[in-house]
LUMZAKOL-478558 format. One record per residue: residue in one letter; y, x, z of N, C-alpha, C in turn. Coordinates in steps of 0.1 Angstrom, whole numbers, plus 5000, padded with zeros to 4 digits. Layout:
<pts>
<pt><res>a</res><n_yy>Y</n_yy><n_xx>X</n_xx><n_zz>Z</n_zz><ca_yy>Y</ca_yy><ca_xx>X</ca_xx><ca_zz>Z</ca_zz><c_yy>Y</c_yy><c_xx>X</c_xx><c_zz>Z</c_zz></pt>
...
</pts>
This chain:
<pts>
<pt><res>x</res><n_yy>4988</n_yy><n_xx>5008</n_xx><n_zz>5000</n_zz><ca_yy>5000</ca_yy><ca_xx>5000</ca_xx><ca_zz>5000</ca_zz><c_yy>5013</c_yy><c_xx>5009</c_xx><c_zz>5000</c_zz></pt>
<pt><res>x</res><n_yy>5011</n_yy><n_xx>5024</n_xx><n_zz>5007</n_zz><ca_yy>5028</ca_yy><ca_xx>5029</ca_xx><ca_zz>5006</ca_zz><c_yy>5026</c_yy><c_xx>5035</c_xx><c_zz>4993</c_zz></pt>
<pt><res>x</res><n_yy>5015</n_yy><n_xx>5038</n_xx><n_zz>4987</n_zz><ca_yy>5018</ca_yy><ca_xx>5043</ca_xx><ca_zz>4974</ca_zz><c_yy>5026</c_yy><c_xx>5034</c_xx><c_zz>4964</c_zz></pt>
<pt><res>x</res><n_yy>5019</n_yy><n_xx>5023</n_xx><n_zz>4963</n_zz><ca_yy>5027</ca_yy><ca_xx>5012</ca_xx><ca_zz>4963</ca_zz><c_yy>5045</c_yy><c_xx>5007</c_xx><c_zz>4957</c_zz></pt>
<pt><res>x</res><n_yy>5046</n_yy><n_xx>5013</n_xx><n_zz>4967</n_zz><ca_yy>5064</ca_yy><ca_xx>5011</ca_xx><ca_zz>4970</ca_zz><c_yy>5070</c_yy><c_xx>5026</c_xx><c_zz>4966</c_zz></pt>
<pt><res>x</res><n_yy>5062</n_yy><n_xx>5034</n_xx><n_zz>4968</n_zz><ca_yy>5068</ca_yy><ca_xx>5049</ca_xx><ca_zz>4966</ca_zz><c_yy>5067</c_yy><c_xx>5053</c_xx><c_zz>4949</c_zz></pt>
<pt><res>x</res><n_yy>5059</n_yy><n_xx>5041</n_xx><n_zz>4943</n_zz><ca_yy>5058</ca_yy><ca_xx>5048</ca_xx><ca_zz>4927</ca_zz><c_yy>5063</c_yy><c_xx>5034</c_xx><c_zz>4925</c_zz></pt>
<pt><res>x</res><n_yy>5074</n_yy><n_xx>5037</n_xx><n_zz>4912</n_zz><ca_yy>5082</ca_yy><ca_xx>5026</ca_xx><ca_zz>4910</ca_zz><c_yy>5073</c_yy><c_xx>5018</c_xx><c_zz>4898</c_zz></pt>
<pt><res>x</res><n_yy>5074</n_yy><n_xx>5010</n_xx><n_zz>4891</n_zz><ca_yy>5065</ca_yy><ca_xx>5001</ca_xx><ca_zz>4882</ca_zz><c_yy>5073</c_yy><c_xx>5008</c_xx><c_zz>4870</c_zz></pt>
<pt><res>x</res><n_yy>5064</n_yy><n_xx>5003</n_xx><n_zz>4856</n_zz><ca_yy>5070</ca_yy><ca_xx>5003</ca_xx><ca_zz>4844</ca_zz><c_yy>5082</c_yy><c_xx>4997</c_xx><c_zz>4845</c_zz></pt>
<pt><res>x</res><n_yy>5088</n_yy><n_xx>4989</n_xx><n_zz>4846</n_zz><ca_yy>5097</ca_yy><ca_xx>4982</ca_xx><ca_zz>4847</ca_zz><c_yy>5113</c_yy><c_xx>4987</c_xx><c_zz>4851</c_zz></pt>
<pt><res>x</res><n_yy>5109</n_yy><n_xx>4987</n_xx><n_zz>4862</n_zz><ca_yy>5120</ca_yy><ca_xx>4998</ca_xx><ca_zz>4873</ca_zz><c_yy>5122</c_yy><c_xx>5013</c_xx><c_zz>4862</c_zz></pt>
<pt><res>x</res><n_yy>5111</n_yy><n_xx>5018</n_xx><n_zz>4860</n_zz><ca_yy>5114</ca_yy><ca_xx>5031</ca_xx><ca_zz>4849</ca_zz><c_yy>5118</c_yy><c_xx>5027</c_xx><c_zz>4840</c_zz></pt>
<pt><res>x</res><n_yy>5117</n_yy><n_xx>5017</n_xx><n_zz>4833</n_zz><ca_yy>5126</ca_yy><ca_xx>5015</ca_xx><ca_zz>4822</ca_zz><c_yy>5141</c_yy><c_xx>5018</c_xx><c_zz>4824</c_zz></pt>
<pt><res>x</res><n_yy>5141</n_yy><n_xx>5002</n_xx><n_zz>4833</n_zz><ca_yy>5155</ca_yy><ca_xx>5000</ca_xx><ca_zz>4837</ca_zz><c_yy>5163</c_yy><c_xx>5014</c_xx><c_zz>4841</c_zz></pt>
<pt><res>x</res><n_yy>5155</n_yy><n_xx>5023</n_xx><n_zz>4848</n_zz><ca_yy>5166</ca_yy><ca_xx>5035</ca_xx><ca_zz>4854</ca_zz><c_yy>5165</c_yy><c_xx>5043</c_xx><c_zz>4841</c_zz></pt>
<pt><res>x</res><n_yy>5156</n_yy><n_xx>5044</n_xx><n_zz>4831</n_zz><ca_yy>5158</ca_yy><ca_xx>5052</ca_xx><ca_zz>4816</ca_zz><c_yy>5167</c_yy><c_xx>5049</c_xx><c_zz>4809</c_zz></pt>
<pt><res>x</res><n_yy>5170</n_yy><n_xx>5033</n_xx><n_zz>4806</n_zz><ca_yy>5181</ca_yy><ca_xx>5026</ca_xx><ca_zz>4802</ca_zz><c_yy>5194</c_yy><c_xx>5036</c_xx><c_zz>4807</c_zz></pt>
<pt><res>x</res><n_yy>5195</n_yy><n_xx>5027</n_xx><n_zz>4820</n_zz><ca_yy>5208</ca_yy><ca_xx>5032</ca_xx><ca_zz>4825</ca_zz><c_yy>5211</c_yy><c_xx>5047</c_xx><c_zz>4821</c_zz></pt>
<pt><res>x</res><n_yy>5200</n_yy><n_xx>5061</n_xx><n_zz>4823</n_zz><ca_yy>5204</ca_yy><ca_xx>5068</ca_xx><ca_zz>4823</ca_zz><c_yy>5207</c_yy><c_xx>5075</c_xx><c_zz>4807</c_zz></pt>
<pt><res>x</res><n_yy>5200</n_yy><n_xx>5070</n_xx><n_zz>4800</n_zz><ca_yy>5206</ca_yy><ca_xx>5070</ca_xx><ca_zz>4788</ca_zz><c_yy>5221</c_yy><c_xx>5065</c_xx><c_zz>4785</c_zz></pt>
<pt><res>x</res><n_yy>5224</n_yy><n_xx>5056</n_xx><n_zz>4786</n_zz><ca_yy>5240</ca_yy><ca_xx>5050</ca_xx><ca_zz>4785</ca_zz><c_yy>5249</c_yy><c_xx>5061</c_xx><c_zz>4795</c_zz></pt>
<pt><res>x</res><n_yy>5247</n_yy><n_xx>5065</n_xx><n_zz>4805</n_zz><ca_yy>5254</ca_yy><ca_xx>5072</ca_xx><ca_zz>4814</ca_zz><c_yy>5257</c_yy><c_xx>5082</c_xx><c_zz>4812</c_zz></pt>
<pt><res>x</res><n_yy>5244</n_yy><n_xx>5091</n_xx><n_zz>4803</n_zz><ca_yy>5247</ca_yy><ca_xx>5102</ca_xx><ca_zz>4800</ca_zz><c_yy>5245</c_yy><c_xx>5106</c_xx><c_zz>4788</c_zz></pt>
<pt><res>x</res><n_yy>5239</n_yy><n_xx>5102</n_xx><n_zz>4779</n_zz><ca_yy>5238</ca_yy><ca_xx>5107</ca_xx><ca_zz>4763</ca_zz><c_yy>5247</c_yy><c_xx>5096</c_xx><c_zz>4755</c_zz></pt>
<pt><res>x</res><n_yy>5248</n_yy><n_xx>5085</n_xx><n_zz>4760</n_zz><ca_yy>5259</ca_yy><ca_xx>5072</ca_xx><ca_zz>4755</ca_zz><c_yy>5276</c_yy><c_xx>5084</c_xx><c_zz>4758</c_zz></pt>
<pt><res>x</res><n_yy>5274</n_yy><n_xx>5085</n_xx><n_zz>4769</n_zz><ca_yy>5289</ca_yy><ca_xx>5088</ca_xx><ca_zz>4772</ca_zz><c_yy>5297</c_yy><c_xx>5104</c_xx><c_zz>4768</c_zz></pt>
<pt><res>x</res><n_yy>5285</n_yy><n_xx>5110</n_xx><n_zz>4769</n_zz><ca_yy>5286</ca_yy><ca_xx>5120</ca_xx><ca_zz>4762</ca_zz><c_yy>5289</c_yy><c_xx>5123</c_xx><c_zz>4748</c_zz></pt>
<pt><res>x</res><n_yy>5285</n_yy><n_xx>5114</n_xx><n_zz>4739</n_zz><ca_yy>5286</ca_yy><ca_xx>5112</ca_xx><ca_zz>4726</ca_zz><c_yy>5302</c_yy><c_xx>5105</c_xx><c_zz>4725</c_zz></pt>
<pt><res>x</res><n_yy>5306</n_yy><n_xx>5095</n_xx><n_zz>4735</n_zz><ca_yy>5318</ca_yy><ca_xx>5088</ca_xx><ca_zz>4733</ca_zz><c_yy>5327</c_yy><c_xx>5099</c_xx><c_zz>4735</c_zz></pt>
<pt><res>x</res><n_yy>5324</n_yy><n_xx>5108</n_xx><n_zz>4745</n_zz><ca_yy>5334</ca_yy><ca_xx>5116</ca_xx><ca_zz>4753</ca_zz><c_yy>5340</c_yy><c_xx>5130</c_xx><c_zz>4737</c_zz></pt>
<pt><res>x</res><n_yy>5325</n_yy><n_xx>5136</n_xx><n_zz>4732</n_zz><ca_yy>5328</ca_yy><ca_xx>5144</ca_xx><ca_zz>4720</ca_zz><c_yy>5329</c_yy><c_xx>5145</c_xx><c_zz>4711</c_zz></pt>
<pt><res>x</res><n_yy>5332</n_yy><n_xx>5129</n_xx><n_zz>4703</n_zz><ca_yy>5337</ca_yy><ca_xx>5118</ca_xx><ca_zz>4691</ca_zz><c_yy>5351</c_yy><c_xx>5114</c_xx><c_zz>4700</c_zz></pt>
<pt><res>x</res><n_yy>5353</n_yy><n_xx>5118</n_xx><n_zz>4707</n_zz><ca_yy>5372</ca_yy><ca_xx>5113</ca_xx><ca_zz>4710</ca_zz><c_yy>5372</c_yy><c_xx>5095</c_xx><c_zz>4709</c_zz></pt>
<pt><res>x</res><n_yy>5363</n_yy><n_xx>5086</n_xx><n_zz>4710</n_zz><ca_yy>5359</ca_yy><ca_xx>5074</ca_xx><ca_zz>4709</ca_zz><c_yy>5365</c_yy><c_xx>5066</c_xx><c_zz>4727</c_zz></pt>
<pt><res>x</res><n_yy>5372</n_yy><n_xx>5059</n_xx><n_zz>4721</n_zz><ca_yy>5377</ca_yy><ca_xx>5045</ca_xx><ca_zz>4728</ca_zz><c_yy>5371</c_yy><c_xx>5037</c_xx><c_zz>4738</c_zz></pt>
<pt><res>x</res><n_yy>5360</n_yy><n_xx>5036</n_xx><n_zz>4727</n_zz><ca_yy>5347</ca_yy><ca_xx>5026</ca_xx><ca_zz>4727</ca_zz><c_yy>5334</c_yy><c_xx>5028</c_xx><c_zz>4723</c_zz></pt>
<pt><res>x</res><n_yy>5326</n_yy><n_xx>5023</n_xx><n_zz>4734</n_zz><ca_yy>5310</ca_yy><ca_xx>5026</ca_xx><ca_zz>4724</ca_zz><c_yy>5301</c_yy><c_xx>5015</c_xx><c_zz>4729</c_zz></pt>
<pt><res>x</res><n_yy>5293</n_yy><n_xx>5011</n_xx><n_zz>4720</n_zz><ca_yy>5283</ca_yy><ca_xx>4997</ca_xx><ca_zz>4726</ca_zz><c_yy>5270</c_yy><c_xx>5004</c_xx><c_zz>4720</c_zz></pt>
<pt><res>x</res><n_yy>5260</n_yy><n_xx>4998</n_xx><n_zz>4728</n_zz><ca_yy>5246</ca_yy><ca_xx>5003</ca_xx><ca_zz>4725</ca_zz><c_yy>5237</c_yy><c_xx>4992</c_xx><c_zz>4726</c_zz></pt>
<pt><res>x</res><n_yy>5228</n_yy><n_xx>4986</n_xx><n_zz>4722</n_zz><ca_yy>5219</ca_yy><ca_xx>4973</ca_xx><ca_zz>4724</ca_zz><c_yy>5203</c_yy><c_xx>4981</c_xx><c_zz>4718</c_zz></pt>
<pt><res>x</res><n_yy>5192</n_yy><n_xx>4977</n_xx><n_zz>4728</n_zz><ca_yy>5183</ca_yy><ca_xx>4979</ca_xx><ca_zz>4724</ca_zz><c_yy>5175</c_yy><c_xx>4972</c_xx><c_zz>4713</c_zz></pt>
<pt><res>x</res><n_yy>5183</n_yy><n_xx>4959</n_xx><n_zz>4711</n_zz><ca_yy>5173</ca_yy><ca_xx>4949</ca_xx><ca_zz>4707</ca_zz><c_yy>5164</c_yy><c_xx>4939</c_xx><c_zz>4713</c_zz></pt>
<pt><res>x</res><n_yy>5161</n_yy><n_xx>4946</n_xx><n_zz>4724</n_zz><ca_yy>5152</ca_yy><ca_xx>4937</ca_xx><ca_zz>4733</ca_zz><c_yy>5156</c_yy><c_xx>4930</c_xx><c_zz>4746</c_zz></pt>
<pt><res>x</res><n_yy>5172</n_yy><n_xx>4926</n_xx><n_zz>4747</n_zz><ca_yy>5180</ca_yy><ca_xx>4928</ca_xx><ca_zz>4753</ca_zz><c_yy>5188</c_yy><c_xx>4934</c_xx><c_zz>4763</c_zz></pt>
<pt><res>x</res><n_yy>5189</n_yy><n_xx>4943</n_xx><n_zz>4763</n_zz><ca_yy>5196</ca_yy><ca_xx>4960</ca_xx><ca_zz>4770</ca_zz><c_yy>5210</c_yy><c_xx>4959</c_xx><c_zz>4764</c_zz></pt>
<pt><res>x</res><n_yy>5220</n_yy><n_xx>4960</n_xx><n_zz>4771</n_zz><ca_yy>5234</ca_yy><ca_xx>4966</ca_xx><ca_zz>4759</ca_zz><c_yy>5239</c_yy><c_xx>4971</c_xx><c_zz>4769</c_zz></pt>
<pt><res>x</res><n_yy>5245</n_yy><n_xx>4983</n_xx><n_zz>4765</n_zz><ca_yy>5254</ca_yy><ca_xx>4992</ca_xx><ca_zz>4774</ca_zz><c_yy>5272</c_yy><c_xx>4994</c_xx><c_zz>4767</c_zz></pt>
<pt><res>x</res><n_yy>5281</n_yy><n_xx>4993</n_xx><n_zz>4775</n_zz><ca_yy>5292</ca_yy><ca_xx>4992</ca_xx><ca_zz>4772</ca_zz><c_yy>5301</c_yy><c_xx>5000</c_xx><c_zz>4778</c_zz></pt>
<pt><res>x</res><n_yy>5305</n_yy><n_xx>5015</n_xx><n_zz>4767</n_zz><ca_yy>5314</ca_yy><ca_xx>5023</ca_xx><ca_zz>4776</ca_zz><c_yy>5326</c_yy><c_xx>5021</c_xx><c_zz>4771</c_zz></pt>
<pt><res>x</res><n_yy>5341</n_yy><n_xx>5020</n_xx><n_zz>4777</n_zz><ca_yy>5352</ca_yy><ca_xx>5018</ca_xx><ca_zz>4775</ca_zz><c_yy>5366</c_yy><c_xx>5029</c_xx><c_zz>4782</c_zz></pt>
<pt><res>x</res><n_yy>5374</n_yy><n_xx>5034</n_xx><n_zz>4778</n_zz><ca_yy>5380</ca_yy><ca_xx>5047</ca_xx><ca_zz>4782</ca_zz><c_yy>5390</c_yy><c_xx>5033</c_xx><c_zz>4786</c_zz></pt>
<pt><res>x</res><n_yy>5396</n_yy><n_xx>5034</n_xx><n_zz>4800</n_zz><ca_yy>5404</ca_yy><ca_xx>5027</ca_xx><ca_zz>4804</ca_zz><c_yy>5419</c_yy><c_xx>5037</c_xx><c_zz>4802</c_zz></pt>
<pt><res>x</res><n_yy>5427</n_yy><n_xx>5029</n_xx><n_zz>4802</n_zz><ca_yy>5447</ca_yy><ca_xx>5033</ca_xx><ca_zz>4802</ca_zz><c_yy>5444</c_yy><c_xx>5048</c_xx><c_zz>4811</c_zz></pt>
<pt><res>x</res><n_yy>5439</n_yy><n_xx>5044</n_xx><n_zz>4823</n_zz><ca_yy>5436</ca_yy><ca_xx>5057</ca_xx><ca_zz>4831</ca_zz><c_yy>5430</c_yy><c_xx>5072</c_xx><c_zz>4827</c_zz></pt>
<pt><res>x</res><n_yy>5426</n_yy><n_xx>5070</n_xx><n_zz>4818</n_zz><ca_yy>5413</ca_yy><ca_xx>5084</ca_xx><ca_zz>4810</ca_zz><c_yy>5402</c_yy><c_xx>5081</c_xx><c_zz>4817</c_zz></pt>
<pt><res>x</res><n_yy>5398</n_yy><n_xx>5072</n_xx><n_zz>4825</n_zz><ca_yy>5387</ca_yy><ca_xx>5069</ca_xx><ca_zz>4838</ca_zz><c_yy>5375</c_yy><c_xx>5061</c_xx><c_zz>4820</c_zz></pt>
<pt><res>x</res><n_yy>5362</n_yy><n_xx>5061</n_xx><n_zz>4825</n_zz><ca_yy>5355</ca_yy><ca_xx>5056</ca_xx><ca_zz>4817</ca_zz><c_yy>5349</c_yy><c_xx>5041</c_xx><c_zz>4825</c_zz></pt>
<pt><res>x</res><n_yy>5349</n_yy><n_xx>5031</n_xx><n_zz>4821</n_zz><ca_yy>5341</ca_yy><ca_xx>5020</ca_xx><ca_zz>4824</ca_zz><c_yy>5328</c_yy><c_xx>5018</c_xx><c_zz>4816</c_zz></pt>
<pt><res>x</res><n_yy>5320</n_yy><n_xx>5017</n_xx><n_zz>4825</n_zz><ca_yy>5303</ca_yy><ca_xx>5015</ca_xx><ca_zz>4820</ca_zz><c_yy>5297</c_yy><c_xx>5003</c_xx><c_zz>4825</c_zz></pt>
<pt><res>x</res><n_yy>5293</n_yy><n_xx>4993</n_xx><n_zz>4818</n_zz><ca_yy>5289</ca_yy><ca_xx>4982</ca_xx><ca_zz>4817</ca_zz><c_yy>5274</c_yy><c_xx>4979</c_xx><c_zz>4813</c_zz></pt>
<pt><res>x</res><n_yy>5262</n_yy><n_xx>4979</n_xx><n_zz>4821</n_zz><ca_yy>5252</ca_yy><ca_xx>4977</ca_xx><ca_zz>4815</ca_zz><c_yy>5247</c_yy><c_xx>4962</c_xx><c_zz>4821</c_zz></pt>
<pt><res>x</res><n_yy>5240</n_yy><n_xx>4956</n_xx><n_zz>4808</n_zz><ca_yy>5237</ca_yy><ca_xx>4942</ca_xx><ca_zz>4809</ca_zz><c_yy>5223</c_yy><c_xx>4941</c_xx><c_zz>4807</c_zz></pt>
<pt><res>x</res><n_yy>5213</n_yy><n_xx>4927</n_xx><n_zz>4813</n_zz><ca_yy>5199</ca_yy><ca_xx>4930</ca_xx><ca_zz>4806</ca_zz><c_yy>5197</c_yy><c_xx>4915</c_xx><c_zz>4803</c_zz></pt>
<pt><res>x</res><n_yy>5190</n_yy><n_xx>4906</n_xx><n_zz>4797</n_zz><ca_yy>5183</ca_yy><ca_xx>4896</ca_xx><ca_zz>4796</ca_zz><c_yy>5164</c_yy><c_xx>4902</c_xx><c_zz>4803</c_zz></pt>
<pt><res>x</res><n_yy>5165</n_yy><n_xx>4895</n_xx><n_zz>4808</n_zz><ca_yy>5145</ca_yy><ca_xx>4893</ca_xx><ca_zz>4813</ca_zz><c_yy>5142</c_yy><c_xx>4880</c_xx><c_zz>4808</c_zz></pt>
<pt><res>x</res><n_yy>5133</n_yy><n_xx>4881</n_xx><n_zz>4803</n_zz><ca_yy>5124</ca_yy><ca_xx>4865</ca_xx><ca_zz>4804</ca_zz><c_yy>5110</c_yy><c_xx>4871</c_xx><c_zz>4817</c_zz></pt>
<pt><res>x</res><n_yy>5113</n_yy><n_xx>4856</n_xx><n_zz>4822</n_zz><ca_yy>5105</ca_yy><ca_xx>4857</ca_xx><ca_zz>4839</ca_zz><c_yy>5093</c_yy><c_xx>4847</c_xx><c_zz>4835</c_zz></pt>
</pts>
């Protein structure tokens, strides 16, 4: 049972692969293209949304659809 809880599911690894893709190969690519804006969508409902605010600050938006 603690193994359990200590190994995350397919699922949960997705989700933290997602994110970490958008966070860091998404934003990295916006940041070295001088880009505004960048949207990413998996297809299978995932979309990631990076936006350079008035501030130089970056906003990162990620969304998912599940069917349960």
């Amino acid at each position: 049972m603690a193994e359990d809880i200590a190994k995350p599911n397919d699922e949960t690894a997705k989700k933290l692969s997602w994110e970490s893709f958008v966070k860091q190969d998404v934003l990295n690519f916006l940041m070295q293209h001088e880009l505004q804006a960048i949207t990413v969508d998996d297809g299978a409902g995932k979309k990631g949304v990076i936006k350079r605010t008035s501030k130089g600050d970056f906003s990162v938006q990620i969304t998912s659809n599940e069917i349960l």
